[in-house]
KEBALUM-481693 format. One record per residue (C-alpha): x, y, z. Coordinates in nm, 2 decimals. Layout:
+--------+--------+--------+
:   east :  north :     up :
+--------+--------+--------+
:      X :      Y :      Z :
...
+--------+--------+--------+
***
This chain:
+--------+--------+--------+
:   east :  north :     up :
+--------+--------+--------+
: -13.32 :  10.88 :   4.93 :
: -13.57 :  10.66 :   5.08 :
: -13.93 :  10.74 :   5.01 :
: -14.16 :  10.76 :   5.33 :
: -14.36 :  10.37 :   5.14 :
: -14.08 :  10.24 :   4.96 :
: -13.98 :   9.95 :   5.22 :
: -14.30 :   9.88 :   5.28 :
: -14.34 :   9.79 :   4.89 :
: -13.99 :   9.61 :   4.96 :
: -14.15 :   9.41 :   5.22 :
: -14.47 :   9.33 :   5.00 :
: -14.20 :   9.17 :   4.75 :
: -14.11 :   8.91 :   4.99 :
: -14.21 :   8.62 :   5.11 :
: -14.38 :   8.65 :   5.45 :
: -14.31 :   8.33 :   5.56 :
: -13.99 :   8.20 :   5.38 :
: -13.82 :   8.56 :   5.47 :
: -14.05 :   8.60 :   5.81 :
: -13.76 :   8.73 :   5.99 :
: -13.59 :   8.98 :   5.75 :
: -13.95 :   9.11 :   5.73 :
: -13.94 :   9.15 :   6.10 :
: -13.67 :   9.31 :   6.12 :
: -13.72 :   9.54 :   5.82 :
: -14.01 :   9.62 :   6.01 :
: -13.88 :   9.68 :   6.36 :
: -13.55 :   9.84 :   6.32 :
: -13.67 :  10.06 :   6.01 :
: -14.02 :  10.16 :   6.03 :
: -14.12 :  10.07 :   6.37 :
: -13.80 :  10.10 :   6.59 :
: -14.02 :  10.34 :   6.88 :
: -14.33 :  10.13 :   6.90 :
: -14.17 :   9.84 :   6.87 :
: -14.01 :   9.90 :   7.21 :
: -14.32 :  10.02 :   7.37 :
: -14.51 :   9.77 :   7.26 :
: -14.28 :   9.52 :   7.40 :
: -14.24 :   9.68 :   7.73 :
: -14.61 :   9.66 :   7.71 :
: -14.58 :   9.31 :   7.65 :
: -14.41 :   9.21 :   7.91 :
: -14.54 :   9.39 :   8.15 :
: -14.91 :   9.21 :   8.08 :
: -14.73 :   8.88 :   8.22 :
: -14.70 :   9.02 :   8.55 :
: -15.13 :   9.03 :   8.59 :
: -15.12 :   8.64 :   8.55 :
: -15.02 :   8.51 :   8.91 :
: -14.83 :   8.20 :   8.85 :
: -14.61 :   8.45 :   8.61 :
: -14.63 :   8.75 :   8.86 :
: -14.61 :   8.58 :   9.16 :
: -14.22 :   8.34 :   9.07 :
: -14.07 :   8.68 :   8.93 :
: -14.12 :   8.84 :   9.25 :
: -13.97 :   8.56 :   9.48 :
: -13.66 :   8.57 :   9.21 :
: -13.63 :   8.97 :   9.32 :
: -13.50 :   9.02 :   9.00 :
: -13.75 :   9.20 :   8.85 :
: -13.79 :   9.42 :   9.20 :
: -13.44 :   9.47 :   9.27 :
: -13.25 :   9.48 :   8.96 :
: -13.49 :   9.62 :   8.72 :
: -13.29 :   9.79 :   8.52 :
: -13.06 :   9.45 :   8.42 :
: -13.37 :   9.23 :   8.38 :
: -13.49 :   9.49 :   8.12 :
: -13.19 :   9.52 :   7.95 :
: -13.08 :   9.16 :   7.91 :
: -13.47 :   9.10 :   7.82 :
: -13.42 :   9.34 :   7.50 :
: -13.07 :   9.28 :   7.47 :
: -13.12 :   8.93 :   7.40 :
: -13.43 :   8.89 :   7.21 :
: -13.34 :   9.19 :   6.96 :
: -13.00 :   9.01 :   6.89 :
: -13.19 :   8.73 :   6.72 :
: -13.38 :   8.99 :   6.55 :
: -13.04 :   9.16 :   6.42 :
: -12.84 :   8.86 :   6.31 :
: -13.10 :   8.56 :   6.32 :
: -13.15 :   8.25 :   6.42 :
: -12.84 :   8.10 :   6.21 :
: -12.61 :   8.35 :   6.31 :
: -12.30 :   8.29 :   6.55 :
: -12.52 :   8.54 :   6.78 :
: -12.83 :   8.40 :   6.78 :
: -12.75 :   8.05 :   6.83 :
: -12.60 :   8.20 :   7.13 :
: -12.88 :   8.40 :   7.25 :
: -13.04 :   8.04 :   7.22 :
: -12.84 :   7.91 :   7.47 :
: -12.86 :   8.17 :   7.69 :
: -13.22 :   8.16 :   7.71 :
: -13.25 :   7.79 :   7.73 :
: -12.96 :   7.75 :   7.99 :
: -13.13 :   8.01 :   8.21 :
: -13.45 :   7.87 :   8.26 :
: -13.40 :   7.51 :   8.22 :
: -13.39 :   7.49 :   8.67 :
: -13.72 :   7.59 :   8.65 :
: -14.10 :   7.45 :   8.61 :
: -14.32 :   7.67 :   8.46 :
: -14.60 :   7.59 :   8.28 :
: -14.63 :   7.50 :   7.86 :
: -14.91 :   7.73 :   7.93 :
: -14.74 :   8.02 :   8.05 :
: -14.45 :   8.01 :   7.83 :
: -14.64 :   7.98 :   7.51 :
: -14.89 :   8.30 :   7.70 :
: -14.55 :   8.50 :   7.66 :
: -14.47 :   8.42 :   7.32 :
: -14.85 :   8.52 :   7.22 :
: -14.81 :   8.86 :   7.37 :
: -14.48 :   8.95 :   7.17 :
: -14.69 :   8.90 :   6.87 :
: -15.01 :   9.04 :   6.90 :
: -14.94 :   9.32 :   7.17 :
: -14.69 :   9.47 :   6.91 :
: -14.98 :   9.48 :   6.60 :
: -15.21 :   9.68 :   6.83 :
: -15.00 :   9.92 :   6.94 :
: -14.89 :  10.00 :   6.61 :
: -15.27 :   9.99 :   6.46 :
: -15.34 :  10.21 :   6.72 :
: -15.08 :  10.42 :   6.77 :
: -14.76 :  10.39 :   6.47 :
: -14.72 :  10.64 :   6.22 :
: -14.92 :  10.35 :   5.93 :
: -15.11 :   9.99 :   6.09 :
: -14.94 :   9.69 :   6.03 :
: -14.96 :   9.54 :   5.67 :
: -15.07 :   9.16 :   5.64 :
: -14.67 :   9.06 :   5.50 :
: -14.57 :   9.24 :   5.88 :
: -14.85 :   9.07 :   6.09 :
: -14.75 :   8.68 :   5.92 :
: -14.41 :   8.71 :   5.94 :
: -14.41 :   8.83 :   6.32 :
: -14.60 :   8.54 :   6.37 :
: -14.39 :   8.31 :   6.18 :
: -14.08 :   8.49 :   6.37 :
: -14.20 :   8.40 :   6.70 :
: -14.31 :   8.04 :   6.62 :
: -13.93 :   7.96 :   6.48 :
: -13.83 :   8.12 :   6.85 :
: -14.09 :   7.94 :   7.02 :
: -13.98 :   7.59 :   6.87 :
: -13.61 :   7.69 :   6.96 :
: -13.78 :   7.72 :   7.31 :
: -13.91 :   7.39 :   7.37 :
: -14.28 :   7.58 :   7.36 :
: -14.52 :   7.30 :   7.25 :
: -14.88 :   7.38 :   7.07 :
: -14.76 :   7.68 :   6.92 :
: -15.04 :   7.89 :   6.76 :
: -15.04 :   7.83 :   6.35 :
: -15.13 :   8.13 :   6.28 :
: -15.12 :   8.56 :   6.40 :
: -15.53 :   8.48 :   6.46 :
: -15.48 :   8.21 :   6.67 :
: -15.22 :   8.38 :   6.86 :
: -15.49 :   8.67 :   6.93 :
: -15.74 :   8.41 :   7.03 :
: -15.51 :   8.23 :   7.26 :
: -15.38 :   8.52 :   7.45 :
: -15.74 :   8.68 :   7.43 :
: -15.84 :   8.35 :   7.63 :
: -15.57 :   8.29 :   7.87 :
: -15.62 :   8.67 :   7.96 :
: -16.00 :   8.64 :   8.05 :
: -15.92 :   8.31 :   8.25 :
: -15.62 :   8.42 :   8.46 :
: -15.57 :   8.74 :   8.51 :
: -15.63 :   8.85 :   8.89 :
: -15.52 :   9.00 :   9.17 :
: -15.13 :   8.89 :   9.28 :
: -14.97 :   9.09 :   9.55 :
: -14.60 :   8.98 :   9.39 :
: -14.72 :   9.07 :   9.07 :
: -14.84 :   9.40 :   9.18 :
: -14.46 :   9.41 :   9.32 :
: -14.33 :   9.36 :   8.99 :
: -14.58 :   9.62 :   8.84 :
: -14.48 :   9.88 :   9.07 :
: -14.12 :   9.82 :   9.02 :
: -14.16 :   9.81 :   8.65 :
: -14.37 :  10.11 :   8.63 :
: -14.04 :  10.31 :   8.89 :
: -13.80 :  10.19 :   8.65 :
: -14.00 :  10.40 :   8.35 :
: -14.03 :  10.69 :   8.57 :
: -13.63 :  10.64 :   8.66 :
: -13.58 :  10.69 :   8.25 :
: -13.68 :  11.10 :   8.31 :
: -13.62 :  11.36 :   8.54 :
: -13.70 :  11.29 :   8.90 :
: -14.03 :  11.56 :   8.93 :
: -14.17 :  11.42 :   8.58 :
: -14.17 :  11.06 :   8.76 :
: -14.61 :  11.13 :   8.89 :
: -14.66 :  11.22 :   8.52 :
: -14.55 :  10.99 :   8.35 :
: -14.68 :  10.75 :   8.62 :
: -15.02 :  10.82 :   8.53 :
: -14.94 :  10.87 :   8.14 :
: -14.83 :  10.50 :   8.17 :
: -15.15 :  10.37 :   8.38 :
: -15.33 :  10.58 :   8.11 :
: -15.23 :  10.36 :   7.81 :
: -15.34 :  10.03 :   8.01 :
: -15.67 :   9.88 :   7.93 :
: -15.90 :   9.77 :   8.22 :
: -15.85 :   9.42 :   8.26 :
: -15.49 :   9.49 :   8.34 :
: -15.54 :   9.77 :   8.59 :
: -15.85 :   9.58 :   8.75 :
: -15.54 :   9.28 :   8.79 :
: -15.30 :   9.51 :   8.99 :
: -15.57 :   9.69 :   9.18 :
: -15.47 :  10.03 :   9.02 :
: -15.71 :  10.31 :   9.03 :
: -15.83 :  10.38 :   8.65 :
: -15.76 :  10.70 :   8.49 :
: -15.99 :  10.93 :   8.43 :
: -16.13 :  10.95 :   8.08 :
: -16.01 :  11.27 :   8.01 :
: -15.67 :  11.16 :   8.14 :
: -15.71 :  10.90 :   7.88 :
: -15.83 :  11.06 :   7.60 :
: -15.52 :  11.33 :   7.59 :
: -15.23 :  11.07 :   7.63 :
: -15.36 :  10.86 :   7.39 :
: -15.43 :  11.15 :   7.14 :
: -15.05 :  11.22 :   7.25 :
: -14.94 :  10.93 :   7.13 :
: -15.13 :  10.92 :   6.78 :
: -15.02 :  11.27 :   6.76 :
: -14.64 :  11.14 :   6.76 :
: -14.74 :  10.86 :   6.48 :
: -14.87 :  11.13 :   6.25 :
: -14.60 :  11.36 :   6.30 :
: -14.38 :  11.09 :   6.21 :
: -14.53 :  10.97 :   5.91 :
: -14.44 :  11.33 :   5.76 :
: -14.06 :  11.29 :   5.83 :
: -13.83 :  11.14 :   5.63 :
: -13.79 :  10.73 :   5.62 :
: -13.52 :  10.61 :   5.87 :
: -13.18 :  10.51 :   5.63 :
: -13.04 :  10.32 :   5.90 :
: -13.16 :  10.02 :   6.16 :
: -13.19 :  10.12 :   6.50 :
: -13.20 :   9.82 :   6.72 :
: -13.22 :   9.76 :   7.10 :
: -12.87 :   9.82 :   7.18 :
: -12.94 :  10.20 :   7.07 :
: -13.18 :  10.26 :   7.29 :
: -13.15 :  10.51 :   7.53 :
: -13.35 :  10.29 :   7.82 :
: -13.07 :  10.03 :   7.77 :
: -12.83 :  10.22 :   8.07 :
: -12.72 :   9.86 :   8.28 :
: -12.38 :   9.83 :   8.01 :
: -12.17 :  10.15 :   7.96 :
: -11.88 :   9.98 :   7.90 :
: -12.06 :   9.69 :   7.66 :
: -12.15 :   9.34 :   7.68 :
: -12.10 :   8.99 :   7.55 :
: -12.41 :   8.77 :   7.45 :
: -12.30 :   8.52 :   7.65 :
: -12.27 :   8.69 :   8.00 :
: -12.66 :   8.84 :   7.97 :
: -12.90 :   8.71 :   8.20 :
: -12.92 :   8.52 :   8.55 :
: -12.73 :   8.26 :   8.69 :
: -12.99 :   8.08 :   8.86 :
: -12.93 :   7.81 :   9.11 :
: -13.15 :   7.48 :   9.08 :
: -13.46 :   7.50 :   9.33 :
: -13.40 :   7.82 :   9.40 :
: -13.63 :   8.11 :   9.29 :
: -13.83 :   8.08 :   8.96 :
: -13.84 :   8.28 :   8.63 :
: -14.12 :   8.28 :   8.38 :
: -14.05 :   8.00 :   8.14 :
: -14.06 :   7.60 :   8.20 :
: -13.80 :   7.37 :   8.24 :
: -13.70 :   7.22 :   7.92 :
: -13.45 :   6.98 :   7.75 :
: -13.22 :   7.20 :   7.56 :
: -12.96 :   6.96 :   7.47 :
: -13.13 :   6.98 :   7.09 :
: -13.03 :   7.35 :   7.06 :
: -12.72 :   7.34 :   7.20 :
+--------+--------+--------+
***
């Protein structure tokens, strides 16, 4: 039987930056498998307020018109690197998924290495704010650490060093380029239908406006959404702490639970292959939100 701290003392025992991805995925598939997904969701879903991100996912009409694959193959594929690591027969070919998706397109070093920062920070505060214990300082460098290796596997260049200067960066980029986009409000509306879709039909207003209610001001101001009101606010995120706590008194999870498991994951009832995830995009044609890179290295 697995006691409630025990794997975090198991993480504590390891190194956070020799063993950065077991840590990770100590951390997201056992103790943090729930936030972890919303945080992430979250994560992405800040990209849309920058307009040179916003703006190319809307003319590819993937994130408007097939919502539900672009957020499957999104978790699909960057969990499977968390489940079997970089090394793995799997991950090498998440790799060259990735790479060989976006190489037709130019997107900015900026941008791409924007995205990377917001799957490690966004993740830490939601979980300090909102998980059932905050992050320890093993979890928080070894996320970082994680993200760097897939960054560099990327063709990202000036990677932040550290889980501080991740913070800072996105902190910066945010203040200087989030604004108004109407294809990123697009996106945003189509992301936040796709949620609703998740629950039955008449919940859809609710959960609307328990969404927009977990979404700090910068990031409404961007879309143009009207802010909640503070009492709104104050009872869905005392909803959300309220599901931390109550989780902190059950039993420890005894077996990973990983994106594939999720029950948001609907586009592949009959299952997938690695290898088939993702777009096909043609040359000159639409645009996605990561630069074109030389992946010949990684392949």
């Amino acid at each position: 039987m697995v006691r409630r701290f025990e794997r975090l003392a198991r993480i504590r025992r390891l190194d956070p930056c020799a063993n950065a991805s077991e840590i990770y995925r100590l951390s997201s598939a056992y103790e943090f498998p729930w936030d972890f997904a919303r945080a992430l969701e979250l994560a992405l879903y800040r990209t849309y307020a920058v307009p040179s991100i916003g703006r190319l996912l809307a003319e590819t009409a993937e994130f408007t018109d097939r919502p539900q694959k672009r957020y499957d193959d999104t978790a699909l594929l960057l969990d499977a690197v968390v489940e079997h690591g970089f090394d793995s027969e799997q991950g090498r070919t998440v790799i060259r998924r990735i790479n060989r998706m976006h190489r037709s397109y130019d997107i900015t070093n900026q941008d791409m290495r924007y995205v990377l920062c917001t799957f490690v920070v966004i993740p830490k505060r939601w979980i300090d704010a909102y998980g059932w214990r905050r992050m320890s300082r093993h979890e928080t460098v070894a996320s970082a650490v994680h993200y760097r290796t897939l960054g560099r596997h990327m063709g990202i260049k000036d990677i932040p060093g550290s889980y501080e200067e991740f913070e800072a960066c996105l902190d910066a980029y945010e203040a200087a380029h989030f604004a108004w986009d109407e294809g990123g409000r697009r996106v945003s509306d189509a992301t936040l239908d796709l949620m609703a879709s998740w629950y039955p039909r008449p919940l859809a207003p609710l959960l609307r406006a328990g969404t927009l209610a977990l979404l700090d001001d910068p990031l409404l101001r961007a879309f143009r959404y009207a802010p909640p009101s503070p009492g709104t606010r104050a009872v869905v995120r005392s909803a959300v702490r309220l599901r931390g706590r109550a989780v902190r008194l059950l039993p420890p999870r005894r077996a990973p639970h990983h994106a594939r498991q999720n029950r948001e994951i609907k586009g592949y009832p009959n299952g997938y292959q690695l290898a088939e995830l993702g777009t096909r995009p043609v040359p000159g044609i639409g645009s996605c939100p990561v630069r074109h890179i030389d992946t010949s290295a990684v392949e």
